[in-house]
Residue frames as qw, qx, qy, qz and C-alpha x, y, z in Angstrom:
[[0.002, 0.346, 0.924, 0.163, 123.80, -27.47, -22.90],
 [0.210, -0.275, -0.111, -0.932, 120.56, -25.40, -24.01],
 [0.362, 0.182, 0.609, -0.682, 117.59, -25.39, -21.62],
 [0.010, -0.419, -0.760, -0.497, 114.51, -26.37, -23.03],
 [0.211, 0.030, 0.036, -0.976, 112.13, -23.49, -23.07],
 [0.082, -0.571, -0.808, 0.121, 108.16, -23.88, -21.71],
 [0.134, -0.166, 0.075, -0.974, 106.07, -20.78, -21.85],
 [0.205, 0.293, 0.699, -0.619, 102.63, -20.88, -19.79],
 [0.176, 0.685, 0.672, 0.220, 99.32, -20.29, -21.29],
 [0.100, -0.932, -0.076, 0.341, 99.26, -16.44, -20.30],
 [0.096, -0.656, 0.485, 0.570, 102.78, -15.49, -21.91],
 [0.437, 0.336, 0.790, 0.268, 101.60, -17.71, -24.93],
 [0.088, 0.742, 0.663, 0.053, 98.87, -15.77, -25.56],
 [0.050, -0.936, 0.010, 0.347, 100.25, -12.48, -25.13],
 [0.400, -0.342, 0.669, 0.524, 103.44, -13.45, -27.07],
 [0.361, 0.428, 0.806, 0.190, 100.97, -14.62, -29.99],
 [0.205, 0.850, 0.486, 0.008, 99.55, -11.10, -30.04],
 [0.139, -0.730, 0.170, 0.647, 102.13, -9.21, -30.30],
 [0.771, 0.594, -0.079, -0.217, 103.63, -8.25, -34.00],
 [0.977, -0.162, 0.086, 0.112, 106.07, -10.28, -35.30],
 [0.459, 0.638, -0.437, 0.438, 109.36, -8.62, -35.60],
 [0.307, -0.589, 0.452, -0.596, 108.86, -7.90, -32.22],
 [0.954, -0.012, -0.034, -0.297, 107.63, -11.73, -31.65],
 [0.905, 0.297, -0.205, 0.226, 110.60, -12.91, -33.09],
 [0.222, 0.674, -0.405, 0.577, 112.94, -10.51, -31.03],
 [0.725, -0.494, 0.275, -0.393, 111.23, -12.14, -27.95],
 [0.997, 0.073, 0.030, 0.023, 111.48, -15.85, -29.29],
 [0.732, 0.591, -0.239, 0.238, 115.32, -15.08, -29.62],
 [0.054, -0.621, 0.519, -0.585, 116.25, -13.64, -26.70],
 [0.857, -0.300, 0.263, -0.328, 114.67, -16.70, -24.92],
 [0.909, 0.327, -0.241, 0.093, 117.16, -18.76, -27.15],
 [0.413, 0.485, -0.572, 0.517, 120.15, -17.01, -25.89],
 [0.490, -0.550, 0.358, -0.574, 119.01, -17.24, -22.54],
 [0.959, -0.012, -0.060, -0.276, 118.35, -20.95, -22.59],
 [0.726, 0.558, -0.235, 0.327, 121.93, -20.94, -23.69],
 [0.473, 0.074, -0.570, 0.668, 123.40, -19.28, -20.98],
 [0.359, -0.737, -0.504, -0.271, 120.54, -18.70, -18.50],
 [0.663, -0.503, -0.246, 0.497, 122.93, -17.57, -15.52],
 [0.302, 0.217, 0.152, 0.916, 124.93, -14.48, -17.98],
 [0.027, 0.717, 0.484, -0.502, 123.94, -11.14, -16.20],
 [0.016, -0.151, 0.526, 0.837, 124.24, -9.43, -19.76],
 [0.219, -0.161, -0.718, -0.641, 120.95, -11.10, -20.26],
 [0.598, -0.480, -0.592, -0.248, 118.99, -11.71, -17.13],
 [0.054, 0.413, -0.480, 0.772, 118.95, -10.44, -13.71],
 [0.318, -0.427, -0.815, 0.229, 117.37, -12.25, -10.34],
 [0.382, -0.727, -0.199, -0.534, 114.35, -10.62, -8.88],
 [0.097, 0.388, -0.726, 0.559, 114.84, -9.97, -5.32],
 [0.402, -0.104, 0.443, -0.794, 111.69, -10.91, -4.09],
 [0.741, 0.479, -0.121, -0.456, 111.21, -13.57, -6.20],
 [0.470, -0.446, 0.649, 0.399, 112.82, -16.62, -7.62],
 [0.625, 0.675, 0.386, 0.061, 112.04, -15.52, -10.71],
 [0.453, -0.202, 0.390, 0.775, 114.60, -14.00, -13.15],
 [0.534, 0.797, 0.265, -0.097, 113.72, -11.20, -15.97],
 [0.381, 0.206, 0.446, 0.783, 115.06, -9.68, -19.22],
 [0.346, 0.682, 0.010, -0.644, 114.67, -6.45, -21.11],
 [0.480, 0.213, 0.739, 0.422, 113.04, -6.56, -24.87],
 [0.047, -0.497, -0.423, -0.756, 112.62, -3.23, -26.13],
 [0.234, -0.358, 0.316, -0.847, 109.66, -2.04, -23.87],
 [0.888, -0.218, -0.302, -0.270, 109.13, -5.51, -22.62],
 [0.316, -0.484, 0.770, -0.271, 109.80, -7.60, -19.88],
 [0.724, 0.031, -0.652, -0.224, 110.07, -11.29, -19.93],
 [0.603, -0.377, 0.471, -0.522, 109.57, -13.11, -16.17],
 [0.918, 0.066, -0.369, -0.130, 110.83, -16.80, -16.10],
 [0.642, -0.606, 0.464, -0.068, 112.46, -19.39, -13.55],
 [0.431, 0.422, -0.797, -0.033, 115.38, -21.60, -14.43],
 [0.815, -0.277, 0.232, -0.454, 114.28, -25.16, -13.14],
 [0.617, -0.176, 0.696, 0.323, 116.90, -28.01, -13.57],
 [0.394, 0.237, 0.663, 0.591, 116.51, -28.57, -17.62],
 [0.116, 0.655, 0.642, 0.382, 113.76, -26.12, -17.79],
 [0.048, 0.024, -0.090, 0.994, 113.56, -22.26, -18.68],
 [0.051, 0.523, 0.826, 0.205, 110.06, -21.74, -17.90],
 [0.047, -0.389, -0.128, -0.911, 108.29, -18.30, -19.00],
 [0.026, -0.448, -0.810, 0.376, 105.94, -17.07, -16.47],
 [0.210, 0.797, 0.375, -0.424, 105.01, -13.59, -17.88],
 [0.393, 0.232, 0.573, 0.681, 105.31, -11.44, -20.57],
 [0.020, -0.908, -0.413, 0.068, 104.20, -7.66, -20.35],
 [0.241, 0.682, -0.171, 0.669, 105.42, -3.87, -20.65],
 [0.501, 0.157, -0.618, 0.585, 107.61, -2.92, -17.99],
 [0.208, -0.335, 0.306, -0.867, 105.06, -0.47, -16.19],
 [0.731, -0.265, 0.046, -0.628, 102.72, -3.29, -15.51],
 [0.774, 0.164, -0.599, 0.121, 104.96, -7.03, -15.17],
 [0.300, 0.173, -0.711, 0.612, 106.41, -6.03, -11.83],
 [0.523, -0.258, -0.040, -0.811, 102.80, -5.38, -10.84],
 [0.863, 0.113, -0.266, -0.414, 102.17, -8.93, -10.94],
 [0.511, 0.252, -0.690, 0.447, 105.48, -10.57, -9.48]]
């Protein structure tokens, strides 16, 4: 059963500005995740953190798994996302 995916106002907004191949490579890789949020092929627990991320290219994605809900928290290149965790 797929998660249902929430993104925040912040990763909205940055997601929105990005261009859209690259948009759409995001918006997909949240699908498969949703799908099988737990698969370390796709995601990997922070230690400090109960927050989970992905790589996308030279993005990071930052999101918790909450009973039904994947919910984005960030959305940034990689030199500045862990900045912020």
């Amino acid at each position: 059963m797929a998660l249902q995916i929430k993104i925040t106002a912040t990763p909205l907004k940055y997601l929105k500005a990005l261009d859209k191949p690259t948009r759409q490579r995001n918006v997909a890789k949240l699908k498969d995740i949703a799908d099988n949020p737990t698969d370390a092929r796709l995601s990997y627990p922070l230690t400090a953190s109960d927050k989970r991320s992905t790589r996308i290219g030279a993005y990071r994605v930052l999101f918790r798994i909450d009973s039904e809900i994947l919910e984005v928290a960030d959305i940034g290149p990689r030199g500045q996302i862990y900045r912020k965790a």
